[in-house]
PyMOL commands that place a pseudoatom at each C-alpha (Angstrom):
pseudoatom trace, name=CA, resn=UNK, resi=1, chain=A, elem=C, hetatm=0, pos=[30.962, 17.571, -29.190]
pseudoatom trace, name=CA, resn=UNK, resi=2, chain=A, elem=C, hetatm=0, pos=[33.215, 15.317, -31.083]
pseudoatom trace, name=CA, resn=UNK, resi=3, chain=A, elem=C, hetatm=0, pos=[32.507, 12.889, -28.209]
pseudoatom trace, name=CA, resn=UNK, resi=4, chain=A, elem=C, hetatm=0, pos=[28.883, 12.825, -28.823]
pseudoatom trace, name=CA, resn=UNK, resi=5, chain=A, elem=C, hetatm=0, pos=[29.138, 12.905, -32.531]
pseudoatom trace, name=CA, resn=UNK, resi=6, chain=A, elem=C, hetatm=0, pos=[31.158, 9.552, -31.474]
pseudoatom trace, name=CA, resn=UNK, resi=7, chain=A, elem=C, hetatm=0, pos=[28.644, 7.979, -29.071]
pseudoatom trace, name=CA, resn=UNK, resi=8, chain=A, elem=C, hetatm=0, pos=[25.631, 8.747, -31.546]
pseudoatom trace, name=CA, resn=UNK, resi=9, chain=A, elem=C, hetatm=0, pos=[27.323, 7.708, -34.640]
pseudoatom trace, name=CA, resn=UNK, resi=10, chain=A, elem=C, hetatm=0, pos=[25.250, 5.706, -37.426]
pseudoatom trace, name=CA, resn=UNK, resi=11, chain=A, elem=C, hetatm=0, pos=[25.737, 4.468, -41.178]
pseudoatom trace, name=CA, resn=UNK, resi=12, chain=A, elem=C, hetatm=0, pos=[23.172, 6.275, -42.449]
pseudoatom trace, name=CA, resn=UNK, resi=13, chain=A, elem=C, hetatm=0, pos=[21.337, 9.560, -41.576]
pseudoatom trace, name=CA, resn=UNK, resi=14, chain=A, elem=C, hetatm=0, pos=[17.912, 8.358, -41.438]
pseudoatom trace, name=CA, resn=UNK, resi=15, chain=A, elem=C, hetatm=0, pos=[18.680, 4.881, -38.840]
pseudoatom trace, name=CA, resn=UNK, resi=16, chain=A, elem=C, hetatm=0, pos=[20.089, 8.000, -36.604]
pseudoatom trace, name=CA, resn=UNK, resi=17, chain=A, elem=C, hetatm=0, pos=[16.243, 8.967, -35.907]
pseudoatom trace, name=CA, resn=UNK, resi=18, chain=A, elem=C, hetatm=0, pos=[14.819, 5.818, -36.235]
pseudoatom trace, name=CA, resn=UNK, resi=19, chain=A, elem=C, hetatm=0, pos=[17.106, 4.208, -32.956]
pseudoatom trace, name=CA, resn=UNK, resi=20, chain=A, elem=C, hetatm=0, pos=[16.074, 7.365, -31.205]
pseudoatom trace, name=CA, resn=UNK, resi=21, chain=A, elem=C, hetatm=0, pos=[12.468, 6.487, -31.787]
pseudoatom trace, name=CA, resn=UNK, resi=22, chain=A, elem=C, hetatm=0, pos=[12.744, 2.836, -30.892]
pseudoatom trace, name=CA, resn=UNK, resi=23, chain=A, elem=C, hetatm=0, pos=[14.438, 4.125, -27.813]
pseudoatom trace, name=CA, resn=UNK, resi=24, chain=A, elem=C, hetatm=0, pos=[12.124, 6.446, -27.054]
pseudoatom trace, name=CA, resn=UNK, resi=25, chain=A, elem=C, hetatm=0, pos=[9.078, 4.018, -27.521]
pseudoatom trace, name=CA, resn=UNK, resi=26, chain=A, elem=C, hetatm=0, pos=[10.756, 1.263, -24.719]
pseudoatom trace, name=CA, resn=UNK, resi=27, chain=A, elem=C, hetatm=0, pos=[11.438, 4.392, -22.343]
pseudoatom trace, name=CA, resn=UNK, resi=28, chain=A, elem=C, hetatm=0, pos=[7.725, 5.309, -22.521]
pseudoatom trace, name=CA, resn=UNK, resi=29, chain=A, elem=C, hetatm=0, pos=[6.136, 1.570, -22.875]
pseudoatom trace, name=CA, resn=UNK, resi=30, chain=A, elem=C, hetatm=0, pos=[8.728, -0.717, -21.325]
pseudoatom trace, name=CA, resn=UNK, resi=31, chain=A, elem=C, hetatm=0, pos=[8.370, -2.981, -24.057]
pseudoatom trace, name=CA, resn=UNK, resi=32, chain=A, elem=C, hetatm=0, pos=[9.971, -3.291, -27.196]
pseudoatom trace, name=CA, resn=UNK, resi=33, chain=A, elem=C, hetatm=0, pos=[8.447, -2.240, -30.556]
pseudoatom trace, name=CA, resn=UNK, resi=34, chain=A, elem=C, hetatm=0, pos=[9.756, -5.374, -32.718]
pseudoatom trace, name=CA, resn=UNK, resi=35, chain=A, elem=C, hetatm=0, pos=[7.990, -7.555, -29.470]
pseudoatom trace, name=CA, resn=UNK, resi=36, chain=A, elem=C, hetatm=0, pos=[4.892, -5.420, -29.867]
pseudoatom trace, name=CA, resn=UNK, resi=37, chain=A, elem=C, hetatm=0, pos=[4.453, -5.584, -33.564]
pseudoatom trace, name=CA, resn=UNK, resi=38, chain=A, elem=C, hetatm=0, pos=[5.586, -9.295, -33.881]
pseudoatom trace, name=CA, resn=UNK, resi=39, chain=A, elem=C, hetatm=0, pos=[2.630, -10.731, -33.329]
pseudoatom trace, name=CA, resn=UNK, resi=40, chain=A, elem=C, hetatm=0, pos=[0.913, -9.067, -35.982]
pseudoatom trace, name=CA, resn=UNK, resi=41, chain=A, elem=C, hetatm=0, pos=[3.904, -10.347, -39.020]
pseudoatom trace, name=CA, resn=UNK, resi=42, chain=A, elem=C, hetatm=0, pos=[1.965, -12.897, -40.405]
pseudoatom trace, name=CA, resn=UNK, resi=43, chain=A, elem=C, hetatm=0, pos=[-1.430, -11.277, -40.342]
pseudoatom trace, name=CA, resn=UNK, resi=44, chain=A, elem=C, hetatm=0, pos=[-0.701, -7.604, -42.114]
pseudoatom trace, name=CA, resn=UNK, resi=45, chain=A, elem=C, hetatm=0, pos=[1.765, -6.324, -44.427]
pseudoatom trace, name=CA, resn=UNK, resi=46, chain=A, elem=C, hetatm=0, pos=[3.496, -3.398, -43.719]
pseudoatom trace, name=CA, resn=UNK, resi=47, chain=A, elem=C, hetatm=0, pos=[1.594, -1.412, -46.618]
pseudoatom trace, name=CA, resn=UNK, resi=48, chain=A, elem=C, hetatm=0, pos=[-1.151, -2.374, -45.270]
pseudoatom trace, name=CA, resn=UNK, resi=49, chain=A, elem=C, hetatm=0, pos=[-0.094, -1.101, -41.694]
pseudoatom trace, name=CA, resn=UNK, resi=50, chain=A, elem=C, hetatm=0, pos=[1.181, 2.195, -42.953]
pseudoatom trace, name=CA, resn=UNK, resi=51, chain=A, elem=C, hetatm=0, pos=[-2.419, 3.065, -44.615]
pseudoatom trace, name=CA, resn=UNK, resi=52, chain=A, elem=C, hetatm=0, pos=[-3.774, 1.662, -41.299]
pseudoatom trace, name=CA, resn=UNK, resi=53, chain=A, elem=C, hetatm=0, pos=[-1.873, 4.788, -39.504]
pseudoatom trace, name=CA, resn=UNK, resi=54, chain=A, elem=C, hetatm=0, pos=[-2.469, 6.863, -42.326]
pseudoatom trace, name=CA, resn=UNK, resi=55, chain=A, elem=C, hetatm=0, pos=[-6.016, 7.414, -42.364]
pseudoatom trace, name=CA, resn=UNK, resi=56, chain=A, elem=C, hetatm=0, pos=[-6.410, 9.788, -39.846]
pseudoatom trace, name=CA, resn=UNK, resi=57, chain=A, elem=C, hetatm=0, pos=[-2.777, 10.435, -38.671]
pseudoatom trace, name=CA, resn=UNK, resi=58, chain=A, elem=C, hetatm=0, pos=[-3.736, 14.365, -38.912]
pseudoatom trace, name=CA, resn=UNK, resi=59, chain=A, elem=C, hetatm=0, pos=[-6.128, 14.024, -36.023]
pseudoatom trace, name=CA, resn=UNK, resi=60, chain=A, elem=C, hetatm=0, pos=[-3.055, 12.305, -33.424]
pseudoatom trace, name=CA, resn=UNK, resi=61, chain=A, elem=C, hetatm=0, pos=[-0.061, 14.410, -34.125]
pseudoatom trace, name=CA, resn=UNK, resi=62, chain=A, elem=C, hetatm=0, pos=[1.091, 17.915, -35.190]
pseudoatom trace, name=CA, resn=UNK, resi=63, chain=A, elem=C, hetatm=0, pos=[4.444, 19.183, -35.878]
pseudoatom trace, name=CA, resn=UNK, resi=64, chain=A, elem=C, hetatm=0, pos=[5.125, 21.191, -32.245]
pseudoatom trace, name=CA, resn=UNK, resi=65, chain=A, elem=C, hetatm=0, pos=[6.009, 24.531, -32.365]
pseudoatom trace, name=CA, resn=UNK, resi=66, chain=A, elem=C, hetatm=0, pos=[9.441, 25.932, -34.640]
pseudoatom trace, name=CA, resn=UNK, resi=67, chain=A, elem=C, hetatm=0, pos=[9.967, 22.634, -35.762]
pseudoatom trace, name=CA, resn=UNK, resi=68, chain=A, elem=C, hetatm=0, pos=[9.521, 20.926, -38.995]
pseudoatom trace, name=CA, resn=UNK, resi=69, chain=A, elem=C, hetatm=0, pos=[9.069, 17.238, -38.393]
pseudoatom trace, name=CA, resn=UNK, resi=70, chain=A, elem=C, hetatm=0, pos=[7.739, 15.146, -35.571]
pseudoatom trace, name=CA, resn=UNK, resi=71, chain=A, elem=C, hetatm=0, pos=[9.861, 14.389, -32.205]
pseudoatom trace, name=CA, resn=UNK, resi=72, chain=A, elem=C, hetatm=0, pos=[10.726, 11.095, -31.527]
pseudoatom trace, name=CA, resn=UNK, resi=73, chain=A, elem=C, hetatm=0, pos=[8.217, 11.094, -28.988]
pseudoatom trace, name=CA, resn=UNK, resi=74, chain=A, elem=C, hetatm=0, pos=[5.329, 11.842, -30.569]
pseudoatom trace, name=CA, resn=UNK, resi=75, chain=A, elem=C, hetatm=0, pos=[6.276, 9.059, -33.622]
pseudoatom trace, name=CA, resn=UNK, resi=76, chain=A, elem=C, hetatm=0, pos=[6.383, 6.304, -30.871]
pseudoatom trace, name=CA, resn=UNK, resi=77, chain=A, elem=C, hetatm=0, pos=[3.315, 7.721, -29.410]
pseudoatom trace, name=CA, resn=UNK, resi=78, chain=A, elem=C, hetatm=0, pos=[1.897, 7.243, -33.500]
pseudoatom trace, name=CA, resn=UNK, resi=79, chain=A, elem=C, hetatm=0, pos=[3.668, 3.340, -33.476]
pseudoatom trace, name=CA, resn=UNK, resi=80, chain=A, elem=C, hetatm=0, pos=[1.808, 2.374, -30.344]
pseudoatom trace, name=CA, resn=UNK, resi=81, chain=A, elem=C, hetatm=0, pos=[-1.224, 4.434, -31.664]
pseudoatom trace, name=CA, resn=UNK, resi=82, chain=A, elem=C, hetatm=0, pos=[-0.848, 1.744, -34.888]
pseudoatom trace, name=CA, resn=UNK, resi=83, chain=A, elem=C, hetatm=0, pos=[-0.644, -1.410, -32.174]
pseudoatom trace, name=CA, resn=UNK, resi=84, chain=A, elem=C, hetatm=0, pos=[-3.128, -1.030, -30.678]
pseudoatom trace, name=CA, resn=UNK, resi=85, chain=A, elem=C, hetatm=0, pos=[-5.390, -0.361, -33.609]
pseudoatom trace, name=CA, resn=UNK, resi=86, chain=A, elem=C, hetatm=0, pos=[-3.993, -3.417, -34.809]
pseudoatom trace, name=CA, resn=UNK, resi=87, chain=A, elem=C, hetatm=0, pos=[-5.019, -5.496, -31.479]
pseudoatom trace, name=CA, resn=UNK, resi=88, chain=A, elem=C, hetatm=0, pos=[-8.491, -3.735, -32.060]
pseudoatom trace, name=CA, resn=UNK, resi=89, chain=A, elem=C, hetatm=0, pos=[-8.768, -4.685, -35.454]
pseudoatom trace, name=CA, resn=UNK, resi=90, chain=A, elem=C, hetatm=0, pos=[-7.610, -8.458, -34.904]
pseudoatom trace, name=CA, resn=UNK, resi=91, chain=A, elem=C, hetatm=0, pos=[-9.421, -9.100, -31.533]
pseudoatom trace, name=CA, resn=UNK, resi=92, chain=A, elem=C, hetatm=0, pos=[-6.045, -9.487, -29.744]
pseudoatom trace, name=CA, resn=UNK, resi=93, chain=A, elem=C, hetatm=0, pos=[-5.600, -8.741, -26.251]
for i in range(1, 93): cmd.bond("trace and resi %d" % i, "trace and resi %d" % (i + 1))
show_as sticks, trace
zoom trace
């Protein structure tokens, strides 16, 4: 365990799930997220991105079964959800 704890360590709590995400989303995509989204820096702000998502985030995920927040999985699922509204949105191919 220790050896894990070791592997996986990161400053704060939060950036723990966040790499796991960004990880998960190039396993699944075979792109990077920061590549994905870069496009889009100078046209949207990121408030403006998160009430993009927002709107109807109920009707793409659910919490799964026994647990209390989303998988890692499912949140880069939501992030590519949010590109490619984006690429909708802004005529981008």
């Amino acid at each position: 365990m220790w050896d894990w704890l070791k592997a996986y360590k990161e400053p704060y709590y939060v950036t723990f799930w966040i790499n796991r995400v960004l990880e998960e989303y190039e396993r699944m995509y075979k792109s990077k997220f920061k590549d994905d989204i870069a496009i889009f820096n100078q046209l949207i702000t990121e408030k403006e991105a998160k009430e993009i998502l927002g709107e109807d985030i109920g009707s793409y995920a659910t919490h799964h079964f026994g647990q209390r927040y989303l998988n890692s999985s499912t949140i880069a699922g939501l992030m590519r959800i949010l590109i490619k509204k984006l690429r909708e949105k802004y005529e981008i191919d």
